[in-house]
C-alpha positions in Angstrom: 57.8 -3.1 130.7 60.8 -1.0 130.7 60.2 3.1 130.0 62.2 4.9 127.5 64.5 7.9 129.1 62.3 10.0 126.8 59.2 8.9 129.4 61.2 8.9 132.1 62.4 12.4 131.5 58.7 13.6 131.0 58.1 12.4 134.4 60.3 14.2 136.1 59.5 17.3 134.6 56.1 17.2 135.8 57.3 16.2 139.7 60.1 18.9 139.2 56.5 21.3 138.7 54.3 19.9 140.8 56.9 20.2 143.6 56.0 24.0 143.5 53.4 24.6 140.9 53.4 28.4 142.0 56.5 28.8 140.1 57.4 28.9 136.8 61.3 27.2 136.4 63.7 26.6 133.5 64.6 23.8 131.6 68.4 24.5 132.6 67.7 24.4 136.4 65.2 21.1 136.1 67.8 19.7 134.1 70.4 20.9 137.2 68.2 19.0 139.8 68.1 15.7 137.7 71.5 15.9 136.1 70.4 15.5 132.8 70.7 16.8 129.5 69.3 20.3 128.9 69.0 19.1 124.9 67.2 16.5 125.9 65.0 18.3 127.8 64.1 20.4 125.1 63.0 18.2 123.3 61.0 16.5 126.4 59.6 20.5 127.6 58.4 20.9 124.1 56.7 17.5 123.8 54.7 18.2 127.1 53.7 21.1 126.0 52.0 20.5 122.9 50.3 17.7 124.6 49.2 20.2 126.7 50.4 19.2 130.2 52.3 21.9 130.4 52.7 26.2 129.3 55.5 27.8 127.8 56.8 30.6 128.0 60.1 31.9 126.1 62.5 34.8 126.7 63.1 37.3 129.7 60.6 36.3 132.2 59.2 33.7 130.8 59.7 29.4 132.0 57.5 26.5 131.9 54.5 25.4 134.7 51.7 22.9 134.6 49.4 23.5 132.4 47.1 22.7 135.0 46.2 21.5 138.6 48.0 17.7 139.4 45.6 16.1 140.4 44.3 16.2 136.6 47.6 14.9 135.1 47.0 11.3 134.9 50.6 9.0 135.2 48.9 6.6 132.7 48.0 8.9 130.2 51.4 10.8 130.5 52.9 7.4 130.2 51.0 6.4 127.0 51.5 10.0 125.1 55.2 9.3 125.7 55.7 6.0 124.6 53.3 5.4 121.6 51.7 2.5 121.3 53.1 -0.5 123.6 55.0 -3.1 121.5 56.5 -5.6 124.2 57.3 -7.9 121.2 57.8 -8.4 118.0 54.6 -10.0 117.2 53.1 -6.8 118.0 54.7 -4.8 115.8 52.7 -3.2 113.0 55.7 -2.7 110.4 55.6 -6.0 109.1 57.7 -7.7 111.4 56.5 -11.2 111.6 57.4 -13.7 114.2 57.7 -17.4 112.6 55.1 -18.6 115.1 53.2 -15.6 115.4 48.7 -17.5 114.7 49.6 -20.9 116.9 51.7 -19.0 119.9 49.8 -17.8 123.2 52.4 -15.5 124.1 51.2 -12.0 122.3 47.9 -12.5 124.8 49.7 -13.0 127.9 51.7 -10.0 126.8 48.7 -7.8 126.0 47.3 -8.8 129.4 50.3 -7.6 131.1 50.0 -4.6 129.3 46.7 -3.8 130.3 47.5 -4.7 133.9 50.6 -2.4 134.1 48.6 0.6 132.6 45.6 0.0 134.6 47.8 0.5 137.9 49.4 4.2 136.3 46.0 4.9 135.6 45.4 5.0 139.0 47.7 7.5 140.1 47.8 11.4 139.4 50.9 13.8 139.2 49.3 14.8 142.8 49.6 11.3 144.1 53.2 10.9 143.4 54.1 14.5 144.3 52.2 14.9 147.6 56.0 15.1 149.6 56.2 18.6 147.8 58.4 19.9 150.8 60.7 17.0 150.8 60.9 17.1 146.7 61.7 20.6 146.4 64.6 20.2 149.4 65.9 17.2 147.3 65.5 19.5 143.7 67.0 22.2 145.2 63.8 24.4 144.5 63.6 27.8 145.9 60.7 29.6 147.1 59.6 32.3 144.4 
């Protein structure tokens, strides 16, 4: 299953915080570190936070920061909120969409499975799993110490 940049972005917000999650940081220097799009990012920061893995603040002083400790951000669920429901075909689609051998073909539950098994691995791991080489992350990122 490929992810959607949208995901992907999300992601690395929430490494780019966990790799110090003392400090509140911008969009314009996570968006720096990674290179990407600060519009996009927008978009991305204010997703996250409405979900509520994340704060906000805006203005002078202000920034974003986990909205709570990483070991409570579950990769599977993040995953999920960001890409909606999982369609890895056609014959899962709920718009209509109509494959021609959609009732007599097998391939929609081997598809489902696979599903399953690829969230059931994310939903192992926690923002704190993936982010335990905080040092190492923040060197890469270019974080500096508060």
């Amino acid at each position: 299953m490929k992810l959607t940049a949208f995901t992907d972005y999300s992601l690395r917000v929430l490494i780019y915080l966990a790799a110090d999650p003392t400090r509140r940081a911008t969009i314009a220097e996570i968006a720096r570190s990674f290179d990407i799009s600060e519009n996009h990012l927008v978009k991305v920061v204010h997703f996250l936070g409405k979900q509520g893995w994340i704060e906000t603040v805006r203005g002078k002083g202000g920034g974003i920061w986990l909205a709570m400790p990483p070991v409570q951000v579950n990769v599977g669920k993040v995953v999920r909120d960001t890409e909606g429901a999982a369609m890895p075909a056609v014959c899962f689609s709920e718009d209509g969409d109509r494959c021609v051998i959609d009732g007599s073909c097998r391939l929609k539950g081997v598809l489902g499975e696979a599903v399953k098994a690829f969230y059931a691995v994310l939903d192992r791991y926690t923002l704190e799993d993936i982010s335990r080489n905080r040092q190492t992350l923040a060197k890469v990122l270019m974080i500096r110490a508060a």
